[in-house]
N, C-alpha and C positions, 0 to 999 in steps of 0.2 A: 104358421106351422109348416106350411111346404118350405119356408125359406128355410127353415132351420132343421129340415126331413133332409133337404136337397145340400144343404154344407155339411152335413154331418155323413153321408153316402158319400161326398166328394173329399171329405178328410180319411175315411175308412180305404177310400179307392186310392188316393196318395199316400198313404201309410204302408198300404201294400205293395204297390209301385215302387215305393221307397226302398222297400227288405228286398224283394225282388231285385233289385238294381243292387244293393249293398250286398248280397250274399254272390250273387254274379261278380262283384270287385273282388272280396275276398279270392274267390277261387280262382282270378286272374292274377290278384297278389301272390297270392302261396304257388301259382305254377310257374312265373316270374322270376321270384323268390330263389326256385327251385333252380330255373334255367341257371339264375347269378351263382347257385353256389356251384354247378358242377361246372362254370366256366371258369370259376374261381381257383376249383381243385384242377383242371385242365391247366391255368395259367402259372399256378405255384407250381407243379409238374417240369412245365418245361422250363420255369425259373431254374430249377435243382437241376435238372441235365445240362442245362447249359453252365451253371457254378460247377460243378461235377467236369464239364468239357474244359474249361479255363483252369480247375484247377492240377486236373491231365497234365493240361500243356506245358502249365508253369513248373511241373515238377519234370517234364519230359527238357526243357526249356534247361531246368539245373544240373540234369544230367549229363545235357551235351557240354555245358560250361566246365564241368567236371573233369569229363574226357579232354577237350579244350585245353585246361589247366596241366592236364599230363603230357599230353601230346607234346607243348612245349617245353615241360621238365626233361623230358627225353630229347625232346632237341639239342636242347642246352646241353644235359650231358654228354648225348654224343659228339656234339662242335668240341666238347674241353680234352671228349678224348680221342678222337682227333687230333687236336692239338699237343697232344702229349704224347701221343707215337710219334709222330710227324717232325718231332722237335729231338729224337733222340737219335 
C-alpha cells in the first residue's frame, strides 16, 4: 500500500514537473518565434533597399550610357562639319 501511496505521489509530482517545464518551453517557443519574425521583417527590409539601391544604379548607370551615345553623335557631327567647311 505505501508502495503504491509512494509511485502514485511521484507520478502526480512528475506530471506537474512535466507542465511546468512544457508551459515554460512554450513561452520560450512563442518569444523565439517572435524574435525570428522581426529579424525576419528587419532582413527582407534591407533586402528591398538594397534591390531599391541596385536598381538606382542600373537606371543611373543607363543614363550615363545615353549621354555617352550623344556626346559621340555630336562628335561625329561636328568632325563632318568640320570637314565640310574646311574643304570649301
Amino acid at each position: 500500500m505505501k508502495r503504491t501511496a509512494l509511485f502514485s505521489v511521484v507520478t502526480v509530482f512528475v506530471m506537474l514537473f512535466s507542465a511546468c517545464n512544457n508551459e515554460k518551453h512554450e513561452q520560450e517557443k512563442k518569444q523565439l518565434q517572435a524574435q525570428k519574425d522581426s529579424l525576419q521583417l528587419i532582413i527582407d527590409q534591407q533586402s528591398q533597399e538594397v534591390d531599391d539601391f541596385i536598381a538606382s544604379f542600373l537606371e543611373i548607370q543607363e543614363a550615363l550610357n545615353v549621354i555617352k551615345q550623344k556626346e559621340d553623335l555630336v562628335a561625329i557631327n561636328s568632325s563632318d562639319a568640320t570637314e565640310i567647311t574646311a574643304n570649301p
